[in-house]
C-alpha positions as CSV (number, residue, x, y, z in Angstrom):
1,X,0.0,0.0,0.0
2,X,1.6,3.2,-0.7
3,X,1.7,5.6,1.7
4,X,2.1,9.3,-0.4
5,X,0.3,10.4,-3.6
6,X,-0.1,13.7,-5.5
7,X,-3.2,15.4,-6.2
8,X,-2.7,14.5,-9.8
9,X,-2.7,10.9,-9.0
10,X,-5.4,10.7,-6.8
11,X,-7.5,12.7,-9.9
12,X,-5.7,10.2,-12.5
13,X,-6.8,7.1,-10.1
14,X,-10.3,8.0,-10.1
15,X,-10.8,9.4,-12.9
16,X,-9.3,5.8,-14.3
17,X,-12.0,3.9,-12.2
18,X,-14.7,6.4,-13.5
19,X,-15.7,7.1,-10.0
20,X,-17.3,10.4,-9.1
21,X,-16.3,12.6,-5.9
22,X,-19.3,11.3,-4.5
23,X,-18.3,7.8,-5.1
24,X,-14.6,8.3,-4.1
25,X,-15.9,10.2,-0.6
26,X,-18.3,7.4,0.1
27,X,-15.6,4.5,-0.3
28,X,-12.7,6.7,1.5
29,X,-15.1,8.4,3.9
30,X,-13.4,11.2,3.1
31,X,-15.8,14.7,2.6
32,X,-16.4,15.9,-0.9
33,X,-15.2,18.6,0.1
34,X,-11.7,18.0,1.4
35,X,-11.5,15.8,-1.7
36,X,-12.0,18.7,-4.2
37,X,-9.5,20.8,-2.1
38,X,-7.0,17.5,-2.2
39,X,-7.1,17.3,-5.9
40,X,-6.5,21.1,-6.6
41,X,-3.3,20.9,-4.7
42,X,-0.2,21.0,-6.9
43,X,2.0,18.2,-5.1
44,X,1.2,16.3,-2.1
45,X,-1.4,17.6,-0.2
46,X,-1.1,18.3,3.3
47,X,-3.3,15.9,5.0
48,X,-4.5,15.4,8.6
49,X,-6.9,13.1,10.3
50,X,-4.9,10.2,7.7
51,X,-7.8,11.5,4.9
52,X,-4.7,11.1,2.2
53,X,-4.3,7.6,3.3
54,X,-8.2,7.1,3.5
55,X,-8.2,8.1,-0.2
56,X,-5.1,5.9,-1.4
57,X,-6.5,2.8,0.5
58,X,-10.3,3.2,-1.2
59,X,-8.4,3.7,-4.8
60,X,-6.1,1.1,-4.3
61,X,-8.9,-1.3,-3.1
62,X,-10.9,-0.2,-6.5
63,X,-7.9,-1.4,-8.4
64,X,-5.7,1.0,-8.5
65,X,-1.6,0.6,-7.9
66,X,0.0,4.3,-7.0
67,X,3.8,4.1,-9.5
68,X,6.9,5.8,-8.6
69,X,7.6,8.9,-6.2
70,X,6.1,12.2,-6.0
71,X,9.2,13.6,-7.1
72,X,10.1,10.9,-9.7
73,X,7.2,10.1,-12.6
74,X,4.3,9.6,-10.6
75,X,1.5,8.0,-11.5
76,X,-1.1,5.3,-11.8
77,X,-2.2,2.1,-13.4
78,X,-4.9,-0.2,-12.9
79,X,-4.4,-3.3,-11.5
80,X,-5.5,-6.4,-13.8
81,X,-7.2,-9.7,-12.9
């Protein structure tokens, strides 16, 4: 399980599972909310309460497998069969 994502993977990751806010808040638990102010970050977004993590864990449990290091290529690709 990674750990760390940028806003533009967690916008790549769902937009790849062609999941909705709404949908990623209700499998993260994660507001709406801080989710639109998560993915309009440039970088990592600051997180508290473990929301980031929340979010990684929901997209990685949808299929999703976070690739290389914030600072190094990031991205996403989904996980097959």
């Amino acid at each position: 399980m990674s750990e760390i994502a940028t806003a533009g993977q967690i916008r790549a990751a769902r937009y790849a599972l062609n999941w909705s806010i709404e949908c990623l808040s209700e499998a993260s638990g994660v507001s709406v909310r801080t989710i639109i102010r998560y993915e309009s970050y440039d970088g990592v977004p600051p997180s508290r309460s473990g929301n980031l993590q929340k979010l990684i864990h929901a997209l990685e449990a949808g299929g999703i497998e976070f690739i290389g290091a914030p600072g190094d290529r990031p991205g996403v690709r989904i996980r097959g069969g």
